[in-house]
C-alpha positions as CSV (number, residue, x, y, z in Angstrom):
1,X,-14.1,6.5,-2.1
2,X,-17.6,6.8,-1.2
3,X,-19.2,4.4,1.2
4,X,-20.9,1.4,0.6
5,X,-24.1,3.0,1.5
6,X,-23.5,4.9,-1.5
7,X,-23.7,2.3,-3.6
8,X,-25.1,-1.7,-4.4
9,X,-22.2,-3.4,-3.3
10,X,-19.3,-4.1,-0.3
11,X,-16.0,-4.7,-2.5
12,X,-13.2,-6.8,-0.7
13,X,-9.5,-7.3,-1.8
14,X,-7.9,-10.0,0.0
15,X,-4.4,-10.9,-1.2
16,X,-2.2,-14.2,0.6
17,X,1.0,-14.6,2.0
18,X,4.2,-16.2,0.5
19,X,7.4,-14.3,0.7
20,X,8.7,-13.4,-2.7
21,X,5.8,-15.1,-4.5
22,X,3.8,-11.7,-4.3
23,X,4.7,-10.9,-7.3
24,X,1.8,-13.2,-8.2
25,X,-0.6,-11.2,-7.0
26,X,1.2,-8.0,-8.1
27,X,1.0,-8.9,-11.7
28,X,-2.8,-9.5,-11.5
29,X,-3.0,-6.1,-9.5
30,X,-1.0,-4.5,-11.9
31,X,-3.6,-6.0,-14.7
32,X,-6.7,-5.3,-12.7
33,X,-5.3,-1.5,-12.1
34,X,-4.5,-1.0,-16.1
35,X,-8.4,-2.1,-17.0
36,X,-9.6,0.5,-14.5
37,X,-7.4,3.3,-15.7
38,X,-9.1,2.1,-19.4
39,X,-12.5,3.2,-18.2
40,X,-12.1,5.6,-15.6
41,X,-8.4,7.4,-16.3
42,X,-4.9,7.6,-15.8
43,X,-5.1,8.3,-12.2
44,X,-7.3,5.2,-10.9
45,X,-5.7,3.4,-8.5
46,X,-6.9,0.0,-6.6
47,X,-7.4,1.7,-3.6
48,X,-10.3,3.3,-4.8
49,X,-12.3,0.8,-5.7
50,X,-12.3,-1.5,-2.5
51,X,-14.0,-0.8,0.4
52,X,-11.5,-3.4,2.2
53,X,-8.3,-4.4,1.7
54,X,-6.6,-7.3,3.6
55,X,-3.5,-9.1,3.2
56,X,-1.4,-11.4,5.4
57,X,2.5,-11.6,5.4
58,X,4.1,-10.6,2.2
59,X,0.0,-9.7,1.3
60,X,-0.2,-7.7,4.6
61,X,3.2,-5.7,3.1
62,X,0.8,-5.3,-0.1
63,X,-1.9,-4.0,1.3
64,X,-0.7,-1.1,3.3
65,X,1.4,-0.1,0.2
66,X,-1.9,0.1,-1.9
67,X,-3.5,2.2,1.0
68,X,-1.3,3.8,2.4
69,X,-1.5,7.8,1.9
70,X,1.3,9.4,-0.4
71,X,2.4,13.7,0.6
72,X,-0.6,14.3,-1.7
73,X,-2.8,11.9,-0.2
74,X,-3.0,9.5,-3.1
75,X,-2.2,5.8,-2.9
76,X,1.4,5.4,-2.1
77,X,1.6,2.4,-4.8
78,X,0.0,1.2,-7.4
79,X,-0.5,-2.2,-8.7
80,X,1.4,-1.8,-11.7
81,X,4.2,-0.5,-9.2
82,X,4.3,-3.8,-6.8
83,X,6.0,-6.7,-9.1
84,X,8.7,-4.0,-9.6
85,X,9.3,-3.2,-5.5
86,X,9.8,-7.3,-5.2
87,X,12.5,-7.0,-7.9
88,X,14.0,-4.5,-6.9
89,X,14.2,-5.1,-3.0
90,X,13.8,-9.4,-2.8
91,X,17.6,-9.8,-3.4
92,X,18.9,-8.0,-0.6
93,X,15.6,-9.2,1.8
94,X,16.2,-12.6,1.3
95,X,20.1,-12.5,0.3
96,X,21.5,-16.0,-1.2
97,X,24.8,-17.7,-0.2
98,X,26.8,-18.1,-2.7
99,X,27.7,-22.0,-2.9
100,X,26.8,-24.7,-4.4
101,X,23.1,-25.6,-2.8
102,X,24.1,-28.8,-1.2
103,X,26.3,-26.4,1.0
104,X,23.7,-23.8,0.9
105,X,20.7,-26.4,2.1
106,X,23.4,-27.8,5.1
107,X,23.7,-24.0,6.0
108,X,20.1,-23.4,5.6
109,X,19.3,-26.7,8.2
110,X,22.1,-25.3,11.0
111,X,20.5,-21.8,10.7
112,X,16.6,-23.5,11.4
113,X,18.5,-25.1,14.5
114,X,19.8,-21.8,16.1
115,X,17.6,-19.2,14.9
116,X,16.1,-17.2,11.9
117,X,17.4,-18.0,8.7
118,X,17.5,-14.3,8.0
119,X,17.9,-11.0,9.8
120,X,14.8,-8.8,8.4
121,X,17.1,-5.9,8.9
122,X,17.0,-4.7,5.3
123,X,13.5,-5.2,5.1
124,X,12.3,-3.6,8.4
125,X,14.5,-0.5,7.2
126,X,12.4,-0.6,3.9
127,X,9.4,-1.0,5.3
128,X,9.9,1.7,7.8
129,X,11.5,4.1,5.1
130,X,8.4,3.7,2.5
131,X,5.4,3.2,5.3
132,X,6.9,6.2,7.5
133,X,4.9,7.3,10.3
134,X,1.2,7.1,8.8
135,X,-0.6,4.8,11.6
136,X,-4.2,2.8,10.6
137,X,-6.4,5.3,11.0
138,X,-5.2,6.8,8.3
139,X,-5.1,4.3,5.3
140,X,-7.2,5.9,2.4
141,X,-9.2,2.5,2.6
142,X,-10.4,0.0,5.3
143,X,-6.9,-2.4,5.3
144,X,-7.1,-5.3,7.8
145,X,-4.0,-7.6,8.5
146,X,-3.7,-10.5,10.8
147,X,-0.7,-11.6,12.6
148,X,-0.6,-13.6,16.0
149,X,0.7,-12.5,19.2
150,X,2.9,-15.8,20.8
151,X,2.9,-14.3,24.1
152,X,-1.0,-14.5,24.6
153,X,-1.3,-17.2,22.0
154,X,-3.5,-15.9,19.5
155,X,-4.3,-14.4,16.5
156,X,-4.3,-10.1,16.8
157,X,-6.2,-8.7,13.7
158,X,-5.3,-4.8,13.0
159,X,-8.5,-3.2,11.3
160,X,-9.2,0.0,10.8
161,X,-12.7,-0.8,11.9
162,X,-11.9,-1.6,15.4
163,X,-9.2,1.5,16.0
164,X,-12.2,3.7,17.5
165,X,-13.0,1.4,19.7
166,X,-9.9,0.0,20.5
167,X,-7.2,2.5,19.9
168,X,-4.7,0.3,21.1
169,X,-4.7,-1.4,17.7
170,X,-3.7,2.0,16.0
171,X,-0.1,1.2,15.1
172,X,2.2,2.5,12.6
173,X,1.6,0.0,9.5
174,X,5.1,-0.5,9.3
175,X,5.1,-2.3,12.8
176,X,1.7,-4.4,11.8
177,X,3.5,-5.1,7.8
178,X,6.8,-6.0,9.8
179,X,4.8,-8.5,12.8
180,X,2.2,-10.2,9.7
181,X,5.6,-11.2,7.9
182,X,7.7,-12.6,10.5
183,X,7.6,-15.8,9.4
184,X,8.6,-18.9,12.0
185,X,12.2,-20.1,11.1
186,X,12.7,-17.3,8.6
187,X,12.2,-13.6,9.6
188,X,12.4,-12.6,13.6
189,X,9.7,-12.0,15.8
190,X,8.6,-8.7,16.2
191,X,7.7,-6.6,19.3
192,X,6.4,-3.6,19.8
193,X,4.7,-1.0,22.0
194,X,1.6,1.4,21.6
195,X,0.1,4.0,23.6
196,X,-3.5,4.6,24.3
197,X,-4.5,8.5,24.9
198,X,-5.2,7.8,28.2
199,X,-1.8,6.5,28.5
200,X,-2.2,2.9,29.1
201,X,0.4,0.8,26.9
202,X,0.0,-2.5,25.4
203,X,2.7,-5.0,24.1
204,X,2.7,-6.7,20.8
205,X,5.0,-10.1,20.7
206,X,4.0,-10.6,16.9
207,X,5.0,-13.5,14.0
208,X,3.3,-14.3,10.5
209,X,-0.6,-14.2,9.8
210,X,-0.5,-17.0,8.3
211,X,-0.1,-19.3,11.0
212,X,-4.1,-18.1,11.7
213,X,-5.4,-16.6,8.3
214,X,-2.6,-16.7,5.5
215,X,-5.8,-16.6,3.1
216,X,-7.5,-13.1,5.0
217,X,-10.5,-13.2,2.5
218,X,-12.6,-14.5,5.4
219,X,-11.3,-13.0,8.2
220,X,-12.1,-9.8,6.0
221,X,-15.7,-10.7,5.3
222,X,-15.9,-11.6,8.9
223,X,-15.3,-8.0,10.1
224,X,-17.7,-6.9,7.4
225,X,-20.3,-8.8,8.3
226,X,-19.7,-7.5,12.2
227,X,-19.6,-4.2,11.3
228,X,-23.2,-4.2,9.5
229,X,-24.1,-5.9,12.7
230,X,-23.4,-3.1,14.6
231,X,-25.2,-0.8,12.7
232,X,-22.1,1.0,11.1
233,X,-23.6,4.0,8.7
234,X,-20.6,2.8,6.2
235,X,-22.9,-0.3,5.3
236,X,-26.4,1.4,5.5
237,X,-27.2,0.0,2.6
238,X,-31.3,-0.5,2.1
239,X,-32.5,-4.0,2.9
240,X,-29.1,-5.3,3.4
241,X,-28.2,-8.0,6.2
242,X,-25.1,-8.7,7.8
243,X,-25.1,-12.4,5.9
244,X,-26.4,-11.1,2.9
245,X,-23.1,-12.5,0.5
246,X,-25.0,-11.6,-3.0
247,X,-24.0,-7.8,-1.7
248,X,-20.6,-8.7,-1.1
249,X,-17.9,-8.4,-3.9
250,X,-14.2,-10.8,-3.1
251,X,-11.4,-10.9,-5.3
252,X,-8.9,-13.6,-3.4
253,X,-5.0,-13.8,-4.5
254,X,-3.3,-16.2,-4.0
255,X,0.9,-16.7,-4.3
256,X,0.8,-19.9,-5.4
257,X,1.7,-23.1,-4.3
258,X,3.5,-26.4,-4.9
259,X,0.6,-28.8,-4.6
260,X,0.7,-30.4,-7.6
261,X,4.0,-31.2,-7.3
262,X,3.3,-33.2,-4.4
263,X,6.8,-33.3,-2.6
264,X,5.9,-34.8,0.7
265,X,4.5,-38.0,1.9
266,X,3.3,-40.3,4.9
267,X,6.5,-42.3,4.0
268,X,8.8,-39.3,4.5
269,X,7.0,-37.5,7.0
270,X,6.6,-40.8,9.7
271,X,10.5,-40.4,9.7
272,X,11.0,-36.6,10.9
273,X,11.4,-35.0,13.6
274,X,11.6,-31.5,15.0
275,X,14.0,-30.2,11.9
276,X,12.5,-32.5,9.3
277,X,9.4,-30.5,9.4
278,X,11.5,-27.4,9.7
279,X,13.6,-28.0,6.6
280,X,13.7,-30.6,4.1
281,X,15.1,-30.5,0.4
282,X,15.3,-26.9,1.0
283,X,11.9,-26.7,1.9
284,X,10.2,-25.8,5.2
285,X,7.0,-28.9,5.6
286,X,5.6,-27.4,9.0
287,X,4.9,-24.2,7.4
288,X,3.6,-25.4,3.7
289,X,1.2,-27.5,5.5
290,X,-0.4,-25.3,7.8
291,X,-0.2,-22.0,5.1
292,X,-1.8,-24.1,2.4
293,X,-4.7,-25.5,4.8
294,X,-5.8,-22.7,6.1
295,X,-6.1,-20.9,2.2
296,X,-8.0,-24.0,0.8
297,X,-10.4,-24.0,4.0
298,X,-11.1,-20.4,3.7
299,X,-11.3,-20.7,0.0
300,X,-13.6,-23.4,-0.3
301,X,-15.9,-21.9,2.8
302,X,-16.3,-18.9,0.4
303,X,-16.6,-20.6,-2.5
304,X,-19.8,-22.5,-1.2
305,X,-21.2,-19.8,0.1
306,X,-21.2,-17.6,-3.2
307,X,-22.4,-21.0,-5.0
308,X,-25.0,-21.8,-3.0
309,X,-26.3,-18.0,-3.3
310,X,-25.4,-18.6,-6.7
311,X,-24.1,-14.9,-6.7
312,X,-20.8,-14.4,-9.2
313,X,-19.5,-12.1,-6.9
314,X,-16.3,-14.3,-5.7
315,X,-13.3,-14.8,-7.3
316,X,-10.2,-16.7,-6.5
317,X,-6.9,-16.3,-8.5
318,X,-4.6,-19.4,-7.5
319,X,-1.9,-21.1,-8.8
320,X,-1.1,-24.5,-7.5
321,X,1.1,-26.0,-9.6
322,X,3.8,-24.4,-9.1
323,X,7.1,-26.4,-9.2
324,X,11.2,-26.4,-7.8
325,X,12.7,-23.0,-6.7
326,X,9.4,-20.7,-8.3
327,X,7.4,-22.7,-5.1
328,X,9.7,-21.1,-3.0
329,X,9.1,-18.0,-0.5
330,X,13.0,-16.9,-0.4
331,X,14.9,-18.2,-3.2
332,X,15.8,-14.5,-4.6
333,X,17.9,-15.0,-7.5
334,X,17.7,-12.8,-10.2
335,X,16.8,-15.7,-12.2
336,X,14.1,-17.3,-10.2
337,X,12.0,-13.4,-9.4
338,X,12.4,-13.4,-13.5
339,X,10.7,-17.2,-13.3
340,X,7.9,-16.0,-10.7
341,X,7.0,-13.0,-13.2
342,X,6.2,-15.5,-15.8
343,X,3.9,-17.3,-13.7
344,X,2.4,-14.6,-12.6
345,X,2.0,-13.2,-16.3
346,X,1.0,-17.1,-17.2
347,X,-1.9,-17.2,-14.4
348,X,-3.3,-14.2,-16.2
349,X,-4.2,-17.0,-19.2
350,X,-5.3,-19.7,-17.1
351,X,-9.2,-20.5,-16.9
352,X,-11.1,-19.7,-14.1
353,X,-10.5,-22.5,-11.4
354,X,-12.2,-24.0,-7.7
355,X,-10.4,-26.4,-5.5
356,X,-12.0,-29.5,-5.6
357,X,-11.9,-30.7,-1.6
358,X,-12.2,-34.2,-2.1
359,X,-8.9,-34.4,-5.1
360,X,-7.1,-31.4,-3.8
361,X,-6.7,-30.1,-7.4
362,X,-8.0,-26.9,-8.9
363,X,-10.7,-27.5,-11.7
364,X,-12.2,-25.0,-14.2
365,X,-15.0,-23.4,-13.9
366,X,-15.8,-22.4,-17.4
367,X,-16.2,-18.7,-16.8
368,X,-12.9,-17.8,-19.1
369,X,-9.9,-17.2,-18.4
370,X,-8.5,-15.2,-15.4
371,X,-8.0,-11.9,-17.7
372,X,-11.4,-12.0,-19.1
373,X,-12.8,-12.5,-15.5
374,X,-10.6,-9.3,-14.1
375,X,-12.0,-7.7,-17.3
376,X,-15.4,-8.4,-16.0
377,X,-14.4,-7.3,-12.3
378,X,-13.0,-3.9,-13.5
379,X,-15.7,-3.1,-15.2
380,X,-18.4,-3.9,-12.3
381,X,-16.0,-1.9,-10.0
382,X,-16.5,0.9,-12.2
383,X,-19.9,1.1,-11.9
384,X,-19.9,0.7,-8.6
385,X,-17.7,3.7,-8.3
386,X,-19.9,6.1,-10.6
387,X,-23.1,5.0,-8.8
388,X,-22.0,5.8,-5.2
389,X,-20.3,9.3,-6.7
390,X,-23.6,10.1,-8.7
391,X,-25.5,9.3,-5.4
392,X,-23.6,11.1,-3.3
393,X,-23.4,14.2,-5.3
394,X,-27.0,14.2,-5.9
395,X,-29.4,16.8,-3.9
């Protein structure tokens, strides 16, 4: 893909966190990807048309997929291939006991009181089998991930921006995709070493993004924005600043979420402790809370700012009424992934929507439904993508 220089605009992908649920967004990949290969050919992939591609947790795991290099140096996956990898793998990630569920919840509580609920052993072997060796340098597009180091106690973004200047960050993805989706109480924390050239070595003690940024869409824009501050030849673009949003193009996924449904209350909550906000009904309340505010914040920060500029170049794809075991990050039954696909397929239908800070529920925005709007987003991305080759091949 040709620079942004080349072109009008900076494209950003930025895809959430939520275990299993990323089959949400892999469905409206899968979409987006299928309109693209109507107007540019069989071979498009979503790789090359974003400048950016960030994802946290299960969306950090999505994001390296889509940019990772293949032996021919094409992406590694597709979006039509990603609900299909969560099929196929979730059972044996996030493997079910086989009891009744008010055995399977008691199990579930003694596991948050004396360690992860699972392993990650099948998943860091699948990870490490399908990532390979290919380090961040050498994504076929900018990916950034967060995740947060709990020895220094803060968040450590991995972006391929920053690896020339600090090389330290140039891990193999399948370390970074394993740290982003070590979520608390469910997937260990992960640690790992890398080497500068001048053979200093620095330690990574890494768990989920999404305790800092489990929507990246900001935390992307943010390294944007700093690159065109420091005069990166990338974003050379005539008459553009480094806050100039109506040159910025965001498309936000989210995994959905069970707000609607509106499980918890000040009742409930003034009576737990420790493990009540570890695990309740099955649920996990510390880590709904703090995933959920931080996407909404970051969401509704971008929102504003595209409003206010009254530039169309933002759009978030969210779910939030989602409801019993589909609201879930690990419940892999045949059955439920089969349920998730059909929300997934469902969003694709639903109107256009904005959080509304003050009700918490997503309203309409009377720009058609989610398909028609990727419709729309295709075909700007496709321009985009014959004006920066036209430019670039041009004497």
């Amino acid at each position: 893909m040709q620079p942004p220089a080349s072109g009008n605009l900076v494209t950003i992908l930025s895809i959430d966190g939520g275990g299993i649920r990323g089959i949400i967004p892999g469905i409206i990949l899968g979409f987006l990807e299928s309109e693209l290969q109507k107007l540019d050919g069989e071979d498009a992939r979503i790789a090359d048309y974003f400048d950016v591609i960030s994802g946290t947790s299960t969306g950090g795991l999505i994001a390296a997929m889509l940019a990772a290099p293949d032996k021919k140096n094409r992406p590694l996956y597709g979006g039509k291939d990603i609900k299909a990898f969560y099929l196929e793998h979730s059972l044996k990630i996030f493997p079910q006991p086989r009891c009744p569920s008010i055995i399977a919840n008691a199990v579930r509580t003694i596991k948050a009181m004396v360690g992860p609920q699972y392993s990650g052993k099948y998943l860091h072997r699948l990870i490490k089998e399908k990532l390979g060796d290919t380090r961040l340098h050498q994504t076929l597009t900018n990916v950034i991930i967060p995740t947060f180091d709990v020895k220094q106690l803060q968040p450590t973004i991995f972006s391929s921006f920053q690896v020339n200047k600090n090389p330290s960050l140039d891990a193999l993805v399948s370390d970074i995709c394993i740290g982003t989706s070590a979520a608390p109480t469910y997937l260990p924390a992960h640690y790992f070493r890398t080497e500068n050239p001048n053979g200093s070595v620095r330690q990574f003690n890494l768990i989920d993004g999404g305790v800092a940024a489990n929507n990246p869409a900001l935390v992307a824009v943010s390294e944007v924005t700093k690159e065109i501050s420091n005069g990166n030849s990338d974003f050379d673009v005539p008459d553009m600043k480094p806050t100039d949003y109506t040159r910025f193009l965001v498309l936000s996924l989210g995994t959905g979420s069970s707000k609607s449904e509106k499980k918890y209350s000040a009742k409930k909550a003034s009576k737990w402790g420790v493990l009540g906000w570890l695990t309740n009904g099955g649920s996990t309340p510390l880590v709904d809370v703090y995933t959920q505010a931080s996407a909404d914040m970051v969401d509704i920060h971008l929102s504003t700012v595209f409003q206010s500029l009254k530039c169309e170049h933002y759009l978030r794809i969210q779910d939030d009424t989602l409801t019993g075991d589909v609201a879930s990050v690990d419940k892999a039954t045949r059955e439920n992934l089969e349920n998730i696909v059909k929300v997934g397929e469902a969003l694709l239908k639903k109107p256009v929507s904005k959080v509304n800070l003050d009700t918490g529920v997503s309203e309409p925005l009377n720009q058609g439904t989610n398909e028609v709007a990727l419709k729309r987003l295709a075909e700007t991305l496709s321009v985009e993508k014959q004006l920066r080759r036209g430019k670039s091949s041009a004497p």
